[in-house]
C-alpha positions as CSV (number, residue, x, y, z in Angstrom):
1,X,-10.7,16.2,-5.2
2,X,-7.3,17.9,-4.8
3,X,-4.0,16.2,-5.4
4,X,-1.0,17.0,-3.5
5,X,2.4,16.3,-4.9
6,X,4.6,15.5,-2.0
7,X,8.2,14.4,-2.3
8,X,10.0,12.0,0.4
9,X,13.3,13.3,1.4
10,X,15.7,10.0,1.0
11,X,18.9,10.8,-0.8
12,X,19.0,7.4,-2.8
13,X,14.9,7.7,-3.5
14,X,15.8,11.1,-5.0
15,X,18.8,10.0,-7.3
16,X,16.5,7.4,-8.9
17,X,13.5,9.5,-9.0
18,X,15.7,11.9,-11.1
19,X,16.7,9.7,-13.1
20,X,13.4,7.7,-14.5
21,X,12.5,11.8,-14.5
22,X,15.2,12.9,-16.5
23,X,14.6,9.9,-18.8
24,X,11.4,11.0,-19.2
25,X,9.9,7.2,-18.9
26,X,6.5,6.2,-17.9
27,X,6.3,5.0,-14.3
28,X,6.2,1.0,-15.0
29,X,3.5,-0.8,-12.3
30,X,6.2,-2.0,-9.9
31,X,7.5,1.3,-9.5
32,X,3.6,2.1,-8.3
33,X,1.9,1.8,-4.7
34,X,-1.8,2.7,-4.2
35,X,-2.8,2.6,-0.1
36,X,-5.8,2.2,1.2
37,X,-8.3,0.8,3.3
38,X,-11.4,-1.0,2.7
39,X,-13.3,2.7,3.3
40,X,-11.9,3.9,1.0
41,X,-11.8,2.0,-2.8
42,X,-9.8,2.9,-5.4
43,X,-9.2,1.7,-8.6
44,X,-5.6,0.4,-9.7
45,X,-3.9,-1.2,-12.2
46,X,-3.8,-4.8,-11.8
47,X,0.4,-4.8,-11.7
48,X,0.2,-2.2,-9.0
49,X,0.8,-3.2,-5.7
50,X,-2.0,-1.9,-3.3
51,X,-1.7,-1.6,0.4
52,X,-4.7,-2.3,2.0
53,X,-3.9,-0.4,5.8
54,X,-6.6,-2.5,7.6
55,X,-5.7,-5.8,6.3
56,X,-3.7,-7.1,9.5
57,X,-7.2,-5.8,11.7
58,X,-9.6,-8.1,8.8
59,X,-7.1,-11.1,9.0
60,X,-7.2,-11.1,13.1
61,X,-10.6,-10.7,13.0
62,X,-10.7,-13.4,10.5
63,X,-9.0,-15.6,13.0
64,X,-11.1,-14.9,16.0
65,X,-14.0,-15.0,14.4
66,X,-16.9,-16.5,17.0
67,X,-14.4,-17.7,19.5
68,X,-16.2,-19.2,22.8
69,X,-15.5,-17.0,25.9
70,X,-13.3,-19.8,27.8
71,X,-9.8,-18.7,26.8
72,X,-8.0,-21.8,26.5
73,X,-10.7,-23.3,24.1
74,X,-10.2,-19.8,22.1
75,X,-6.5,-20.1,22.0
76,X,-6.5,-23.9,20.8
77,X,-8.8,-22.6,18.2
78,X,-6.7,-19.6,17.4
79,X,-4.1,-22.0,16.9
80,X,-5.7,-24.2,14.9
81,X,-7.1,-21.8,12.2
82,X,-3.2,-20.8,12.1
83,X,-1.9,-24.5,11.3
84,X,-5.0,-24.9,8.6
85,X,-4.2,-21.6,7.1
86,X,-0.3,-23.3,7.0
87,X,2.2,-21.1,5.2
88,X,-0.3,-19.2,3.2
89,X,-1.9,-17.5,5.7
90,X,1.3,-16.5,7.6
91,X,3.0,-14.8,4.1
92,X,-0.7,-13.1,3.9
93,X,-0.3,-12.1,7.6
94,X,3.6,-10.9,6.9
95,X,2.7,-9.2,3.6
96,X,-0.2,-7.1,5.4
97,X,1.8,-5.9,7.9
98,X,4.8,-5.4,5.6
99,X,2.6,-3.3,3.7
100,X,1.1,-1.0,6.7
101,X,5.5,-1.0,7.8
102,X,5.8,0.3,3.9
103,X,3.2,2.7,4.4
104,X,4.4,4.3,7.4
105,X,7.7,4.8,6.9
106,X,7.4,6.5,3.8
107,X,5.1,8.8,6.0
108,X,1.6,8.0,4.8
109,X,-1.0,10.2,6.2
110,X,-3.6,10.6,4.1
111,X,-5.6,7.8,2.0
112,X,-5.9,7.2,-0.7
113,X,-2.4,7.6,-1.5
114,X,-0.9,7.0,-4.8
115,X,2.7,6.8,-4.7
116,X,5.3,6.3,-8.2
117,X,8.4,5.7,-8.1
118,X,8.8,5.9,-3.6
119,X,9.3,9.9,-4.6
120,X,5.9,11.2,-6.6
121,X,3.2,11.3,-4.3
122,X,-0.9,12.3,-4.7
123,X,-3.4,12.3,-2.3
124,X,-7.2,11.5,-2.5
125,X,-7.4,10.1,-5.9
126,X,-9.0,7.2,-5.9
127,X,-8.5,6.5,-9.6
128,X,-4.5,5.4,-9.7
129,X,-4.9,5.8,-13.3
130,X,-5.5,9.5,-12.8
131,X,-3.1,10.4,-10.1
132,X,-0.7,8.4,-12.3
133,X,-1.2,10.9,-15.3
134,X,-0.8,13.8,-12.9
135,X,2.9,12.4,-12.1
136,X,4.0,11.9,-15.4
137,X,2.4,15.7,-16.2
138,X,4.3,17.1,-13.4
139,X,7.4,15.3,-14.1
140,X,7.2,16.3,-18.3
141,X,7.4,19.6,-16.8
142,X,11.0,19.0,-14.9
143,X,14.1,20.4,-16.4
């Protein structure tokens, strides 16, 4: 295993990274995103938010699941597992893709991916725990 540290480049990311840094306080769980996929588990804390990257590919499949080949018959059904799922299912579909939108656009390459604070970043760890401590090692060390 080999952790990189990798810092995103967004001005108002950066002023409050410094700050919790200079404070020298604990990254709290909501500060804390651990991404994923189902290949690859990790272990988090239960506060942490955890962005699974093939969620929105396991709920469609979810949702097509043994479809018949007529497509009109496919579609009704389709529709139907929508309406039973009712608003549940569609804040699971919108926070799945929300998450992989998260992901990317803090420029996610690599998974597992613990992130702290939307500025600390490790790679491969896949105990969140450990990357964690690594961040708060690395940031003890900061003038």
């Amino acid at each position: 295993m080999r952790a990189f540290f990798h810092f995103l480049p967004r001005l108002h990311l950066l002023t409050a990274g410094l700050c919790a840094a200079l404070l020298g306080l604990p990254a709290r769980a909501d500060d804390i995103l651990v991404i994923t996929d189902r290949r690859h588990p990790v272990q988090a804390p239960a506060e942490a938010r955890v962005i699974e990257l093939d969620l929105p590919a396991r709920i469609e499949a979810e949702l097509s699941a043994d479809l018949p080949d007529d497509a009109p018959r496919g579609t009704a059904l389709v529709r139907q597992r929508l309406a039973e799922g009712g608003t549940a299912l569609q804040q699971r579909i919108g926070a799945a893709y929300q998450g992989v939108v998260d992901a990317w656009s803090m420029g996610v390459t690599t998974i597992p991916t613990v992130v702290v604070d939307r500025r600390y970043v490790v790679y491969g760890e896949p105990d969140a725990a450990k990357a964690i401590a690594l961040i708060e090692a690395h940031r003890r060390t900061l003038p």
